[in-house]
KOLDRENDO-811127 format. One line per 8 residues: number of its first residue (from 1); their letters; for each residue x, y, z of N, C-alpha, C. Coordinates in nm, 3 decimals. Example, Ala and Ser with C-alpha at 12.3 -4.5 7.8 and 13.67 -1.06 7.14 Angstrom:
! residues 2
1) AS) 1.319:-0.569:0.780:1.230:-0.450:0.780:1.320:-0.330:0.780  1.285:-0.225:0.708:1.367:-0.106:0.714:1.290:0.003:0.787
END
This chain:
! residues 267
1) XXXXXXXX) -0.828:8.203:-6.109:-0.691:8.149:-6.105:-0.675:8.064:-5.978  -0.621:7.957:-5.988:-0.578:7.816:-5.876:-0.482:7.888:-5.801  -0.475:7.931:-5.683:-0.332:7.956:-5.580:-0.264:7.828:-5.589  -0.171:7.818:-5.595:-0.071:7.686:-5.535:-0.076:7.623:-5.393  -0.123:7.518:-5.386:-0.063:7.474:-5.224:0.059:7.507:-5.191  0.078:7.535:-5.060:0.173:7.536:-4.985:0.317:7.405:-5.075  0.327:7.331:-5.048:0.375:7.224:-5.110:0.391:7.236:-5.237  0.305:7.297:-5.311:0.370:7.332:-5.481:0.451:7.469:-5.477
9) XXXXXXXX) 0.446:7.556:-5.388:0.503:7.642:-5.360:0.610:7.618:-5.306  0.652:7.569:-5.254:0.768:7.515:-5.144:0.892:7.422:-5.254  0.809:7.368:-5.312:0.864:7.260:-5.468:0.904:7.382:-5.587  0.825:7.453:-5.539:0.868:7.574:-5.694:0.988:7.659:-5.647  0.968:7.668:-5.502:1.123:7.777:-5.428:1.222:7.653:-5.421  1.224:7.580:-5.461:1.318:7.487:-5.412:1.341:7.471:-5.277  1.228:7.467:-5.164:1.216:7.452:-5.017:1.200:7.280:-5.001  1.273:7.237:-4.963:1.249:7.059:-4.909:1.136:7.105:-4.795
17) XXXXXXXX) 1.009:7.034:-4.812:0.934:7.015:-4.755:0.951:6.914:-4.627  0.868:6.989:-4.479:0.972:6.904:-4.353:0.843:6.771:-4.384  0.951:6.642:-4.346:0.901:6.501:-4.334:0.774:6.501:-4.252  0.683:6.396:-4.268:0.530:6.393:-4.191:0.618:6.328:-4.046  0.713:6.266:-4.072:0.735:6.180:-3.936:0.841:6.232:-3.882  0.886:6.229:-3.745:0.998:6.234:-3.695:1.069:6.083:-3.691  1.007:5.984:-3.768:1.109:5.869:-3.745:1.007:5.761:-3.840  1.025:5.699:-3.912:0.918:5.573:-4.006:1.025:5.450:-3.946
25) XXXXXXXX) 0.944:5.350:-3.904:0.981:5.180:-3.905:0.909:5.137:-3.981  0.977:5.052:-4.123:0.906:5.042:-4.207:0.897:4.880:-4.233  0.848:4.807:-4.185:0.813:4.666:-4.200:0.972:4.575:-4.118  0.995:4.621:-4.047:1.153:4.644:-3.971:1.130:4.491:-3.894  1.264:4.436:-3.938:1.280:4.228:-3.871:1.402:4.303:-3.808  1.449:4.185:-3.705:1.582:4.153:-3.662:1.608:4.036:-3.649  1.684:3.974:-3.639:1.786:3.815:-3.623:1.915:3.853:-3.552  1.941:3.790:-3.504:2.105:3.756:-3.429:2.149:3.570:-3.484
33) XXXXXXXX) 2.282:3.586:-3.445:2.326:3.484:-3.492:2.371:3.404:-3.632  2.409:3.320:-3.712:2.444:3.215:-3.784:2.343:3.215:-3.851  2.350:3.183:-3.968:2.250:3.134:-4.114:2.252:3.021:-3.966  2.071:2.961:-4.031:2.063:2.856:-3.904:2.080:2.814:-3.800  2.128:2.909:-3.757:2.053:2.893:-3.621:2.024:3.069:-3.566  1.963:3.093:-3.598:1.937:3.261:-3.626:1.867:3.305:-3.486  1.776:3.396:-3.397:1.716:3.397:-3.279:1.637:3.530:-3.380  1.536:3.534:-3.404:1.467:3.620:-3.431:1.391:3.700:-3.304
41) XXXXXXXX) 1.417:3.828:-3.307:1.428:3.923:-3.217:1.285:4.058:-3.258  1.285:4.070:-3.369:1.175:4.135:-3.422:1.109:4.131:-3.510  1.000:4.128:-3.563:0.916:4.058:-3.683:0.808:4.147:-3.766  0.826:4.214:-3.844:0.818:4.253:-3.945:0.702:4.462:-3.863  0.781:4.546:-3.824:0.751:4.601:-3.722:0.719:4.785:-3.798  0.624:4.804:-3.802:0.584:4.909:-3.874:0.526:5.033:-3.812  0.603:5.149:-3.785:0.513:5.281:-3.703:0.594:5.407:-3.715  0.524:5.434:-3.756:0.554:5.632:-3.764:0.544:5.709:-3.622
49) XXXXXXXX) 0.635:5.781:-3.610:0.625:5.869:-3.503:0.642:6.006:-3.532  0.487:6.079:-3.516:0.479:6.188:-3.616:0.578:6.303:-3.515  0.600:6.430:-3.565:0.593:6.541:-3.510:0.604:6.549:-3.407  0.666:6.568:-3.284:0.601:6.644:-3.148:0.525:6.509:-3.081  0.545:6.379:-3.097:0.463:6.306:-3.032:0.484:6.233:-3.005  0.472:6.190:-2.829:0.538:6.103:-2.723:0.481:5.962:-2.746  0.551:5.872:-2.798:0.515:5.726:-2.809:0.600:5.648:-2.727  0.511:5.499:-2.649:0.566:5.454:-2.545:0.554:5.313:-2.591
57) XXXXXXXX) 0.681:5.207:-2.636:0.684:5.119:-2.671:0.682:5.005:-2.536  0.587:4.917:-2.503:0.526:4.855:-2.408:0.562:4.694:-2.455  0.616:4.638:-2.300:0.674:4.462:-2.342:0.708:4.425:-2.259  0.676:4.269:-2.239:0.791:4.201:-2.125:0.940:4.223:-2.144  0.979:4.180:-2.073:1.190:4.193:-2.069:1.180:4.079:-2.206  1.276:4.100:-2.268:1.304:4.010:-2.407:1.248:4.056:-2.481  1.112:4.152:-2.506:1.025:4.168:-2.629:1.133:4.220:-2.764  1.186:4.235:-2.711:1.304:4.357:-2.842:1.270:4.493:-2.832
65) XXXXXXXX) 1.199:4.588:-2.730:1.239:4.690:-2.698:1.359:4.749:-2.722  1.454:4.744:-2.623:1.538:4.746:-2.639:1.599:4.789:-2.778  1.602:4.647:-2.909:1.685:4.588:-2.974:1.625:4.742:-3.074  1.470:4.734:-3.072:1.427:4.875:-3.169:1.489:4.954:-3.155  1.484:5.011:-3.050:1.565:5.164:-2.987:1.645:5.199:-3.056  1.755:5.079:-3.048:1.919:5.044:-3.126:1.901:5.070:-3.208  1.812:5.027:-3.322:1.789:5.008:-3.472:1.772:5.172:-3.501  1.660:5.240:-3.423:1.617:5.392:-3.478:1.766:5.446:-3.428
73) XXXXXXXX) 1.807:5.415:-3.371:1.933:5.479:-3.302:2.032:5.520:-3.351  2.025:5.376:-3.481:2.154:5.379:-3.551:2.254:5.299:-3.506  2.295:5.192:-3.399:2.379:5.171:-3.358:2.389:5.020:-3.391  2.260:4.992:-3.433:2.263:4.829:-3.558:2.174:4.861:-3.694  2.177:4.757:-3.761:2.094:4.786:-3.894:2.007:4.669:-3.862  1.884:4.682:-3.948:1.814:4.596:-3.949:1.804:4.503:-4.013  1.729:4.366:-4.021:1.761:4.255:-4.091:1.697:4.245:-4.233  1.592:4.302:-4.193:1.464:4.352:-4.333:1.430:4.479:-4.314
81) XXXXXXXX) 1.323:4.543:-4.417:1.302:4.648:-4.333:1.375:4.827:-4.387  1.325:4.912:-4.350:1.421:5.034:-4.369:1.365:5.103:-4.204  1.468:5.216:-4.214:1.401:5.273:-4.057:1.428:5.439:-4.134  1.393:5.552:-4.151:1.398:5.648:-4.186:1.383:5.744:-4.033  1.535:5.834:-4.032:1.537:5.975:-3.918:1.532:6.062:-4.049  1.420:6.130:-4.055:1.481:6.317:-4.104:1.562:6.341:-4.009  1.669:6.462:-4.075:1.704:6.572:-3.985:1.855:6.471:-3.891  1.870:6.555:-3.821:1.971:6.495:-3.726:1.966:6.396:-3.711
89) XXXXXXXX) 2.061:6.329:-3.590:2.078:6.184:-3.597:2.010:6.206:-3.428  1.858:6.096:-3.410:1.845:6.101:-3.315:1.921:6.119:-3.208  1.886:6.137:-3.042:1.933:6.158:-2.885:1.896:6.043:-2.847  2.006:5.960:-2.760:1.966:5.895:-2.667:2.014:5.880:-2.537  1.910:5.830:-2.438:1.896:5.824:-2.349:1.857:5.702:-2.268  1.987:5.652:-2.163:1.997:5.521:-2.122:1.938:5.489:-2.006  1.894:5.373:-1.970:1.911:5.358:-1.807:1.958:5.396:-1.724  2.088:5.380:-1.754:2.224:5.417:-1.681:2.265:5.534:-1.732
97) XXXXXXXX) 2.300:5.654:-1.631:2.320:5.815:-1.642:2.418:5.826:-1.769  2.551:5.686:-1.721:2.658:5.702:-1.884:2.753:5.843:-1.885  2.744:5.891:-1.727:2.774:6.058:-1.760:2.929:6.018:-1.700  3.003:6.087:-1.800:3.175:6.071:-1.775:3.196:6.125:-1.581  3.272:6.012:-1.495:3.276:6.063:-1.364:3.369:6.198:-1.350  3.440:6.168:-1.451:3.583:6.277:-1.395:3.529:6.421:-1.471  3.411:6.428:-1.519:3.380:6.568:-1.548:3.249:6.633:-1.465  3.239:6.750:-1.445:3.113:6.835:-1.336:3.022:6.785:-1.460
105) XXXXXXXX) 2.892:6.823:-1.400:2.760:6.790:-1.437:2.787:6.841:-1.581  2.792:7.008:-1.573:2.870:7.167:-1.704:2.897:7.064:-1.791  3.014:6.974:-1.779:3.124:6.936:-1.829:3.047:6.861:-1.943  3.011:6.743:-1.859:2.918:6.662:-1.896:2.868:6.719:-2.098  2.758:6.752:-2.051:2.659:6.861:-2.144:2.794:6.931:-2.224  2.901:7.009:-2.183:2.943:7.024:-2.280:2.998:6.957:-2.382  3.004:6.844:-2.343:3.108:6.775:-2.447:2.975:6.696:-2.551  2.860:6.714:-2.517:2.785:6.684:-2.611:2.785:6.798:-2.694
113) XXXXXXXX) 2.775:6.932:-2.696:2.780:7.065:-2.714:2.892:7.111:-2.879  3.033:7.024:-2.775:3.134:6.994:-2.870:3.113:6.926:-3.000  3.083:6.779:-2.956:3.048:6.740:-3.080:2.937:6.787:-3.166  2.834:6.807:-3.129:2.746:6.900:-3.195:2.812:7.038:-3.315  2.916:7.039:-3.275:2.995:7.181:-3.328:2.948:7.328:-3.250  2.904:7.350:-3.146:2.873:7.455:-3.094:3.030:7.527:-3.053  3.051:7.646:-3.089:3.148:7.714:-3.038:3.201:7.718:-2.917  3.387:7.714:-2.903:3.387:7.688:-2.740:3.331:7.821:-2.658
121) XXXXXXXX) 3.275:7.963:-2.705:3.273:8.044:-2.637:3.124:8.000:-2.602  3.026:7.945:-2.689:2.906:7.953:-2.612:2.836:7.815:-2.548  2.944:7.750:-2.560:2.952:7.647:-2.464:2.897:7.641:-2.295  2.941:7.704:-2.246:2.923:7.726:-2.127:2.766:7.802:-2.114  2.727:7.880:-2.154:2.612:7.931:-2.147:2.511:7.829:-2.184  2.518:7.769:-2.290:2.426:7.698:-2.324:2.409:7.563:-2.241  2.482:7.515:-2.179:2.500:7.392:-2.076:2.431:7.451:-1.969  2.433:7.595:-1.939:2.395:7.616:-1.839:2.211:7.652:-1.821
129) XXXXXXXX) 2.222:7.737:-1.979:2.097:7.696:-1.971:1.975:7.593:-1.982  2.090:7.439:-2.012:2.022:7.362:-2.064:2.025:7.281:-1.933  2.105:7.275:-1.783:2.036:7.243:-1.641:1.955:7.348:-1.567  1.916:7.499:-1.638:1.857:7.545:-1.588:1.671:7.493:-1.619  1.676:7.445:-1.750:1.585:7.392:-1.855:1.550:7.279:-1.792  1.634:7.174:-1.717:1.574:7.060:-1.638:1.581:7.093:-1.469  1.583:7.197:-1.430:1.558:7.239:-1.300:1.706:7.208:-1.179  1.835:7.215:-1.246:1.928:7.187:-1.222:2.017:7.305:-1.208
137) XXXXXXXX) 1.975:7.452:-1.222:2.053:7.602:-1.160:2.146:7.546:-1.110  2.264:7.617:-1.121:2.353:7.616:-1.007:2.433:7.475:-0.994  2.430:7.378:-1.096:2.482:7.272:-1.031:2.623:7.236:-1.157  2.615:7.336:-1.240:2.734:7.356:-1.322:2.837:7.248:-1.324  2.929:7.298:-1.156:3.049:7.258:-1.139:3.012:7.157:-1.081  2.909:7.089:-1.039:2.927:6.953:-0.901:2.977:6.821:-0.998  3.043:6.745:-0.919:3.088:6.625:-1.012:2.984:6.532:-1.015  2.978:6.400:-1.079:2.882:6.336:-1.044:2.856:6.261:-0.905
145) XXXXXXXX) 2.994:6.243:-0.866:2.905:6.184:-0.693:2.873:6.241:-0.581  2.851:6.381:-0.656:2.809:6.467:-0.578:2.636:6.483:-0.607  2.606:6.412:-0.714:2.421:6.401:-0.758:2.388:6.292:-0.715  2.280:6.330:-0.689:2.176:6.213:-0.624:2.117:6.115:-0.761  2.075:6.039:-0.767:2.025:5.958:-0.864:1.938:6.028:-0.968  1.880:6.114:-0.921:1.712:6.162:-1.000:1.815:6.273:-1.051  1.868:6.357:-0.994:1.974:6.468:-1.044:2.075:6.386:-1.168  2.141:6.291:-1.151:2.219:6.241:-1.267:2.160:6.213:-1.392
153) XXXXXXXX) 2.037:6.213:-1.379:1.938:6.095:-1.483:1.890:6.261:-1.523  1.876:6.401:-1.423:1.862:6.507:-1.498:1.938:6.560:-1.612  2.087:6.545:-1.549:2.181:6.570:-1.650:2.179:6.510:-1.763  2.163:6.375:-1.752:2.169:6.300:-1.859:2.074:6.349:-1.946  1.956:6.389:-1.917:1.836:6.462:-1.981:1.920:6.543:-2.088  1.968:6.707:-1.996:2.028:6.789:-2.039:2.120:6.762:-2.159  2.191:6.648:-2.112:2.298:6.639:-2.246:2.220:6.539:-2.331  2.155:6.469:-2.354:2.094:6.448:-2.443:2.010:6.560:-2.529
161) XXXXXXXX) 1.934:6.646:-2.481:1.896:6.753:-2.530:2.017:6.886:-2.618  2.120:6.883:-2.538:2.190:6.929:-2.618:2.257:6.897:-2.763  2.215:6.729:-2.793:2.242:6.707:-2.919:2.158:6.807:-3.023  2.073:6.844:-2.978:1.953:6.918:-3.085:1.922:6.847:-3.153  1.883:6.738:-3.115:1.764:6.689:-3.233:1.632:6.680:-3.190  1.582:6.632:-3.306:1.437:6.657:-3.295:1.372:6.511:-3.240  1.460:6.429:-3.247:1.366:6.314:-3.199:1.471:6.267:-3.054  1.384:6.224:-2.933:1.483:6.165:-2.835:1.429:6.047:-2.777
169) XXXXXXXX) 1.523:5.949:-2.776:1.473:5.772:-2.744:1.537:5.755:-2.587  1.422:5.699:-2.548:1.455:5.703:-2.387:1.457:5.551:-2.383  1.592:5.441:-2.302:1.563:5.340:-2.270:1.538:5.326:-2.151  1.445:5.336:-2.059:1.369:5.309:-1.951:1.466:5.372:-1.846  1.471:5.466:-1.908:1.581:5.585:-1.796:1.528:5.628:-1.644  1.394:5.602:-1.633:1.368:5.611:-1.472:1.409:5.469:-1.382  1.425:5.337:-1.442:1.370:5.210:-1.386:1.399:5.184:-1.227  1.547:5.274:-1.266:1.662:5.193:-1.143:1.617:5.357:-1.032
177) XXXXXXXX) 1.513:5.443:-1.063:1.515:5.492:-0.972:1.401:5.491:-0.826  1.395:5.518:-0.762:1.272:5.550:-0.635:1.126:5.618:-0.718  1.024:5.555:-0.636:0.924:5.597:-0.704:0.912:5.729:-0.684  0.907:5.767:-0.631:0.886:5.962:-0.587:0.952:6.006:-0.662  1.080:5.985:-0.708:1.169:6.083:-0.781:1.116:5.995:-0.909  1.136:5.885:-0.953:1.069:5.889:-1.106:0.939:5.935:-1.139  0.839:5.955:-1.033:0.726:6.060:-1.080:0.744:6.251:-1.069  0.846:6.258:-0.991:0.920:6.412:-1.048:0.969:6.380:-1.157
185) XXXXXXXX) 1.040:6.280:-1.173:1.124:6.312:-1.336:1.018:6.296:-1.432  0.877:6.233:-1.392:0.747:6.231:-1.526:0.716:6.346:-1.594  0.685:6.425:-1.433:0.635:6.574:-1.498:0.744:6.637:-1.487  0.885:6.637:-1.513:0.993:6.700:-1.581:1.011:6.676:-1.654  1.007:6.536:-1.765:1.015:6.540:-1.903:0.850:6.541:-1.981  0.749:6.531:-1.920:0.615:6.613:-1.951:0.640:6.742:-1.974  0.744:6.842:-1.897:0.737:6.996:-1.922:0.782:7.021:-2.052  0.896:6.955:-2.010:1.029:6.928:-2.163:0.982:6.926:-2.262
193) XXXXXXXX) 0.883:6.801:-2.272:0.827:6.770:-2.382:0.748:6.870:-2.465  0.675:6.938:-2.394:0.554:7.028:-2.393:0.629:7.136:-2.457  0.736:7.177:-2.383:0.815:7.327:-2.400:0.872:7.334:-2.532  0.953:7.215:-2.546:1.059:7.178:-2.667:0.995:7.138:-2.813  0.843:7.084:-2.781:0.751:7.012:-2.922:0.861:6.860:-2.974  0.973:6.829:-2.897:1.045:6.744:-2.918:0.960:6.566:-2.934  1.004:6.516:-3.061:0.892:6.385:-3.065:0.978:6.308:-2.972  0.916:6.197:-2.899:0.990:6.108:-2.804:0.907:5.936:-2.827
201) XXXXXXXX) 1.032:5.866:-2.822:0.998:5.709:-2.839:1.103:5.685:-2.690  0.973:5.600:-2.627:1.044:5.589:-2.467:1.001:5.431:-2.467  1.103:5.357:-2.437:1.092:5.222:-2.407:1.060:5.203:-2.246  0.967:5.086:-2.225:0.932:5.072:-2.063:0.895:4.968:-2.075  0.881:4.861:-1.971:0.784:4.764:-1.938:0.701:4.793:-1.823  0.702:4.907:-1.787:0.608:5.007:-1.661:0.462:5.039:-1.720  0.351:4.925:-1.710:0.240:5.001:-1.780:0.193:5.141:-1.755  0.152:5.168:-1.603:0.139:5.275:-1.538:0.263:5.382:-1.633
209) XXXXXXXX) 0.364:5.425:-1.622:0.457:5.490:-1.699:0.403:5.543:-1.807  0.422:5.426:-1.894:0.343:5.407:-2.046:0.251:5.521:-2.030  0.125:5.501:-1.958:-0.015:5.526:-1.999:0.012:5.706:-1.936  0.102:5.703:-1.815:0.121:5.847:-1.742:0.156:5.926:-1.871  0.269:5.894:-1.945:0.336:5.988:-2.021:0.269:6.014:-2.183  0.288:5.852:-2.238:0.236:5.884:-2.390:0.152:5.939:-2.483  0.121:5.989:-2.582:0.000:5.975:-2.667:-0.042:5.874:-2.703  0.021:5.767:-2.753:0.054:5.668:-2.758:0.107:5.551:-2.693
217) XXXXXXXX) 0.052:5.430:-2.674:0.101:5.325:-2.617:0.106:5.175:-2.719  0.217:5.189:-2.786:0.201:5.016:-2.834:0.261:4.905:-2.809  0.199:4.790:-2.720:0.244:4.703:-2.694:0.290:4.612:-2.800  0.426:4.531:-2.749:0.525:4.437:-2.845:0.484:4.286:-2.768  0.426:4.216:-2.876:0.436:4.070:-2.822:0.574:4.037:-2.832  0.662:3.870:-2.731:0.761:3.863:-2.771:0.775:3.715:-2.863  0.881:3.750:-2.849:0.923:3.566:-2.915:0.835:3.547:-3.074  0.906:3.599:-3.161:0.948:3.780:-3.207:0.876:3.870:-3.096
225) XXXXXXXX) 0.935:4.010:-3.179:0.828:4.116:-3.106:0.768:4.163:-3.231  0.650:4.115:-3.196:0.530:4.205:-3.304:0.469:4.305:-3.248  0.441:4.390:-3.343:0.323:4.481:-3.269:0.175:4.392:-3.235  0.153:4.410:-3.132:0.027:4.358:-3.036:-0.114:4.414:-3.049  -0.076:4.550:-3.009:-0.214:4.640:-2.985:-0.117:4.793:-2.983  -0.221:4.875:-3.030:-0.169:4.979:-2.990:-0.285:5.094:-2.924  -0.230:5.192:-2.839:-0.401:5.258:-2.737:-0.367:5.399:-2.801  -0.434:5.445:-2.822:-0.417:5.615:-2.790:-0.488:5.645:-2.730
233) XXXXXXXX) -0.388:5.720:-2.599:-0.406:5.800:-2.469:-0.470:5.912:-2.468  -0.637:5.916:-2.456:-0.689:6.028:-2.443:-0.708:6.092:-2.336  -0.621:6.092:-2.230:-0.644:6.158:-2.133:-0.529:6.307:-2.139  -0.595:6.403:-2.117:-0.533:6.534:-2.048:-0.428:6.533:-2.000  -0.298:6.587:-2.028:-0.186:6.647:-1.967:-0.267:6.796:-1.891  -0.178:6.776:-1.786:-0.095:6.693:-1.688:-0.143:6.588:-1.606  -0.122:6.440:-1.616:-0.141:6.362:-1.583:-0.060:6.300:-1.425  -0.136:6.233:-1.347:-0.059:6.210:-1.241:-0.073:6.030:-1.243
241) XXXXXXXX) 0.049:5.966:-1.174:0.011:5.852:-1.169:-0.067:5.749:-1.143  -0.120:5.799:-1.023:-0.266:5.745:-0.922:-0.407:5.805:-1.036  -0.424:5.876:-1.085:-0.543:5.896:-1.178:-0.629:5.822:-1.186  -0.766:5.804:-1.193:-0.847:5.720:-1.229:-0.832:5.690:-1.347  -0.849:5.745:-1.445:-0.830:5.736:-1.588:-0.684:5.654:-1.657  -0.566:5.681:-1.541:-0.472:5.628:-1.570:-0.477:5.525:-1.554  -0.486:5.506:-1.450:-0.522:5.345:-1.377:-0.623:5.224:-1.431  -0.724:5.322:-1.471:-0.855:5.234:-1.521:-0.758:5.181:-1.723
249) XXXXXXXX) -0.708:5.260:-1.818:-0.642:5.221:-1.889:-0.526:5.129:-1.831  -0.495:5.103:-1.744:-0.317:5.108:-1.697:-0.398:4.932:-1.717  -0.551:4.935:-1.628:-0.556:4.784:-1.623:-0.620:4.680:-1.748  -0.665:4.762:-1.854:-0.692:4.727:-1.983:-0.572:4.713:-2.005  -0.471:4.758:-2.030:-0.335:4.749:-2.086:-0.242:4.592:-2.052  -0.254:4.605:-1.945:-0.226:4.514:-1.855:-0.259:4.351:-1.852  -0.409:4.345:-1.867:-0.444:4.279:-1.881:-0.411:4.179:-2.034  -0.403:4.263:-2.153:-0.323:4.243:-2.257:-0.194:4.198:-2.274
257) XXXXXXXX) -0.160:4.248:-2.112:0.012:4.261:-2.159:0.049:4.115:-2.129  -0.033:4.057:-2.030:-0.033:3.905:-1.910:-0.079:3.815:-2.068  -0.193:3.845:-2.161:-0.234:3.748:-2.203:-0.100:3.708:-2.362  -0.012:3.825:-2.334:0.087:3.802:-2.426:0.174:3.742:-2.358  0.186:3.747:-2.256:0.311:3.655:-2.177:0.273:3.511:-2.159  0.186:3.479:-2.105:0.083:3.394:-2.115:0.123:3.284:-2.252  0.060:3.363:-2.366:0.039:3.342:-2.468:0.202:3.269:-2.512  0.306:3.329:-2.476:0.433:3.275:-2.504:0.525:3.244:-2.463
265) XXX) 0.469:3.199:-2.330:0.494:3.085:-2.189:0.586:3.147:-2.117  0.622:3.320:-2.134:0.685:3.353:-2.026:0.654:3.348:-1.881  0.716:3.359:-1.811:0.700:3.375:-1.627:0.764:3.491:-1.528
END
């Protein structure tokens, strides 16, 4: 007698089987502007981001970084194309902290909490454990100009995480900070990552970054943004920035990245 796969089993209980991806771009354009005179922004852009797995979308300023993010985000549609989230509606995460001034750090996180529908009684606990989760104890009540830069960009962590979803899009949320503290915040969302199995699509034009954090690295040509190349990062977590291994990829990468700029007369 044949056992059933898993999957015919799951189809026979009436179990929805979980999606292979945490996110599909499926042949995905963008345009801005007027029938005729249109600015094409992305060009025909295709990648799965499976499960649990940190992908680092790589580009000059203009590539449409950015404009993707938006698209998986939800906050535009695309021009061609489909973009598929299972599950929740992705987390995101900006440059800029974005964290309301007139509320404590607590506050912050809770009101992501809120909308989420979490109860007001366990509100508070869970905010708290979710700056204890980015190494932020104790900082509950402080307002924001009472955090230092790398601390705000923690919170911001936190309440993004409190959406609970499974996928979280970072737009180059270290850029505007000091190098020392954006390589603490590496191996703080390296832990995150690790702890949570959370899949992550992180926009950068930081090759070094890229190559520190991802499984994945795929560079966007611009003027569209096509996919270019893409690397998978075989090096070992925990990774540090200075690495040989990092570095020695960082300058293959690199070198790619110049002959796309190059290539489409940026400066």
């Amino acid at each position: 007698m044949t056992t059933p796969t898993l999957t015919q089993q799951a189809a026979t209980a009436g179990i929805d089987e979980p999606a292979p991806y945490a996110a599909r771009i499926d042949h995905v354009s963008k345009s801005f502007g007027r029938p005729g005179a249109q600015q094409h922004v992305l060009d025909d852009i295709t990648v799965d981001v499976a499960p649990g797995e940190f992908v680092c979308l790589l580009g000059a300023s203009g590539c449409g970084k950015s404009t993707l993010l938006n698209l998986v985000a939800g906050l535009d549609k695309p021009t061609a194309g489909t973009i598929d989230v299972p599950g929740s509606r992705p987390a995101l995460m900006f440059q800029e902290h974005a964290l309301f001034p007139w509320l404590t750090a607590g506050k912050n996180i809770e009101l992501a909490l809120k909308l989420r529908g979490t109860p007001r009684a366990d509100r508070r606990d869970e905010a708290e454990r979710l700056l204890e989760l980015v190494r932020l104890k104790g900082a509950y009540g402080k307002r924001v100009h009472e955090l230092s830069g790398g601390m705000r960009q923690r919170v911001a962590m936190a309440r993004a995480l409190a959406q609970d979803s499974g996928l979280l899009l970072m737009d180059e949320p270290f850029a505007a900070l000091d190098a020392i503290t954006r390589d603490v915040l590496h191996d703080e969302l390296t832990r995150i990552w690790e702890a949570t199995n959370l899949s992550v699509l992180f926009v950068t034009h930081n090759v070094r970054e890229a190559v520190r954090l991802a499984e994945r690295v795929i560079l966007l040509s611009s003027r569209p943004g096509r996919i270019a190349r893409t690397w998978e990062v075989d090096i070992p977590q925990p990774r540090r920035i200075e690495d040989a291994a990092v570095a020695e990829l960082s300058v293959e990468i690199t070198e790619q990245l110049r002959g796309e700029i190059r290539r489409h007369g940026q400066h």
